[in-house]
C-alpha positions in Angstrom: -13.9 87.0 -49.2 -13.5 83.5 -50.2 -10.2 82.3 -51.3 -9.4 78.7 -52.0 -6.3 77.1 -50.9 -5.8 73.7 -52.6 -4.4 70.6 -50.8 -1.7 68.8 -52.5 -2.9 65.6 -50.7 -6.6 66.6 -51.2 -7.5 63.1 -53.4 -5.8 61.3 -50.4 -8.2 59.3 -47.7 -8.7 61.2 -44.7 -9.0 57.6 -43.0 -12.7 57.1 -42.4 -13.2 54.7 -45.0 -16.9 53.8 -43.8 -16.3 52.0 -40.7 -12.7 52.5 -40.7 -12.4 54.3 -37.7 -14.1 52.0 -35.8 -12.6 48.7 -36.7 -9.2 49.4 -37.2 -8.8 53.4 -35.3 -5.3 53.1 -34.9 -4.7 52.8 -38.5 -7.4 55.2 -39.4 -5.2 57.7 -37.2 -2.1 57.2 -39.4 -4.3 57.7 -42.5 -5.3 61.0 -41.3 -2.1 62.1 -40.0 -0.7 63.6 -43.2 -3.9 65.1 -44.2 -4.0 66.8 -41.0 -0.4 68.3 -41.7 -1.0 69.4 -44.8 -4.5 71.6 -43.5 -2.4 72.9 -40.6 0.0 74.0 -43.1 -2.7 75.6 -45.4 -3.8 77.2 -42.3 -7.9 77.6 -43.4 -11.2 78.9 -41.6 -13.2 75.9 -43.3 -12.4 72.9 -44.6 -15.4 71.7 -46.9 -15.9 68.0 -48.3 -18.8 66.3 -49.6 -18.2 62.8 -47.6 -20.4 62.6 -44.4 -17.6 60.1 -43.0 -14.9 62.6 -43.9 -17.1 65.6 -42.5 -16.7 63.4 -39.3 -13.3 62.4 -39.4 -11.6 65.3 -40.3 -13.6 67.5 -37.6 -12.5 65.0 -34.7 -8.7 64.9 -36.3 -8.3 69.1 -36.5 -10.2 69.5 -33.0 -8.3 66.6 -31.2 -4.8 68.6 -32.8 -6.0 71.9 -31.6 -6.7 73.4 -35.4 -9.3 75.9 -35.3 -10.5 75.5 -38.7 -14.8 74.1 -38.8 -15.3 71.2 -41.3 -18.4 72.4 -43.6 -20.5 70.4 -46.6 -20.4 72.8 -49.6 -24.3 72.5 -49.7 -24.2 74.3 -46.1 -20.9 77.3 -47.2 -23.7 77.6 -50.8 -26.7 78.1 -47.9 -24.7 80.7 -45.8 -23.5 82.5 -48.9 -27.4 82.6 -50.7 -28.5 83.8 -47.2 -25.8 86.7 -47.1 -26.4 88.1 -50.5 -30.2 87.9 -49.6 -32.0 85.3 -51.9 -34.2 84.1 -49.0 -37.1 86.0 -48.1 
């Protein structure tokens, strides 16, 4: 079942920001810092964006804070959901 839990802070930078994290990291840290409070509040399996520097960013933030949630494109949660229900041969 699929429920979505909406971020209050969602619209905020995660801190990638291009190359962000590797030109100024520590402050790419702090930029992250709140967004990762706010997922481990909201507690979810997946955390989905459409940002390949915020797929990165946010999957090295939750795993180097010990949050078990995976960080997914929506193109790949539509893929796994047209393969469950069957649409690919």
């Amino acid at each position: 079942m699929l429920r979505i839990v909406p971020l209050s802070d969602a619209a905020q930078c995660c801190g990638s920001a291009g190359l962000y994290t590797l030109l100024e990291p520590a402050m790419s840290r702090a930029v992250l810092a709140p967004k990762l409070a706010s997922l481990r509040a909201a507690a979810p399996h997946v955390v989905a964006t459409g940002n390949p520097g915020c797929l990165m960013q946010l999957g090295a933030g939750l795993a180097a804070s010990g949050l078990s949630a995976g960080v997914r494109h929506p193109v790949e949660l539509l893929d796994e959901s047209y393969r469950a229900a069957g649409y690919y041969a």
